[in-house]
C-alpha positions, 0 to 999 in steps of 0.5 A: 762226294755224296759218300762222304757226306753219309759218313758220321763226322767222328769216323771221319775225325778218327780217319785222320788221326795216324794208324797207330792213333785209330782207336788208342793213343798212347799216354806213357812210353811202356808198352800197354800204356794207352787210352780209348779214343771216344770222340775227336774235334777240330783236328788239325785246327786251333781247337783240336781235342781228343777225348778217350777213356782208360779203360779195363781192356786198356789196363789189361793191356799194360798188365799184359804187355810191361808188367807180365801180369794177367791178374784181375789185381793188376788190372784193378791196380792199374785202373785205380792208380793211373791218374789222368786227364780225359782229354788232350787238346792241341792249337795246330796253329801256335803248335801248344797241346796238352798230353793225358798227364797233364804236360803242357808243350810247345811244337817248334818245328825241325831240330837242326844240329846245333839243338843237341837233340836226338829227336827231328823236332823241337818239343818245349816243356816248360821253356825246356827243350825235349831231347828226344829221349823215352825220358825227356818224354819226347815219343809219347809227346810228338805222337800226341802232337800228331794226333792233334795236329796231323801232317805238321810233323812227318813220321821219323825213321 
């Protein structure tokens, strides 16, 4: 217990967060697409918040990674063209957060049969059920959710 007490309440914060969410979190479903994480608060709470930052090596990474392009203007188009909060927030309680594109969503537990998805939640946008597509947005909102809101939704095979 005295460990613990030593460790800075951010290291802690993060520890939570899902491996793949330690120190980036994904905005977009092409590869490369991520931010920084800065800071986190109230994780797996009514206020959760993640903060993070796009930054170059985060551009770089995109170019790299979906665009095949190392060019020092492929990066400076990607930081000058991706436009996005700098922060996602997320109530663990009500299951409603927000991505880095500004989505505003509704966690509403288990899928079953009858809600013709593909995914094993029920995600809302705007009244609308995700179905579980890279372009219903679904893989870069349920791993949001689980950012925020750790251990509510099991990681899906």
């Amino acid at each position: 217990m005295m460990i613990r007490a030593l460790i800075p309440p951010v290291v802690l914060a993060l520890s939570v967060l899902p491996a793949n969410a330690a120190g980036k979190i994904a905005y977009g479903s092409r590869a490369g697409m991520e931010v920084t994480v800065t800071s986190v608060s109230g994780i797996g709470t009514a206020n959760a918040v993640i903060k993070a930052a796009h930054t170059r090596q985060n551009a770089r990474s995109y170019c790299t990674d979906y665009v095949q392009n190392n060019s020092k203007k492929c990066i400076d188009d990607a930081l000058r063209e991706t436009r996005l909060s700098d922060q996602i927030t997320g109530n663990c309680k009500t299951g409603t957060f927000t991505t880095f594109n500004g989505g505003k969503y509704r966690f509403a537990g288990l899928a079953n049969a009858s809600n013709d998805v593909s995914g094993s939640y029920r995600i809302f946008e705007d009244g609308k059920i995700l179905d579980g597509s890279s372009a219903s947005g679904y893989p870069v909102a349920i791993e949001t959710f689980r950012a925020l809101c750790p251990g509510q939704a099991i990681k899906e095979f």
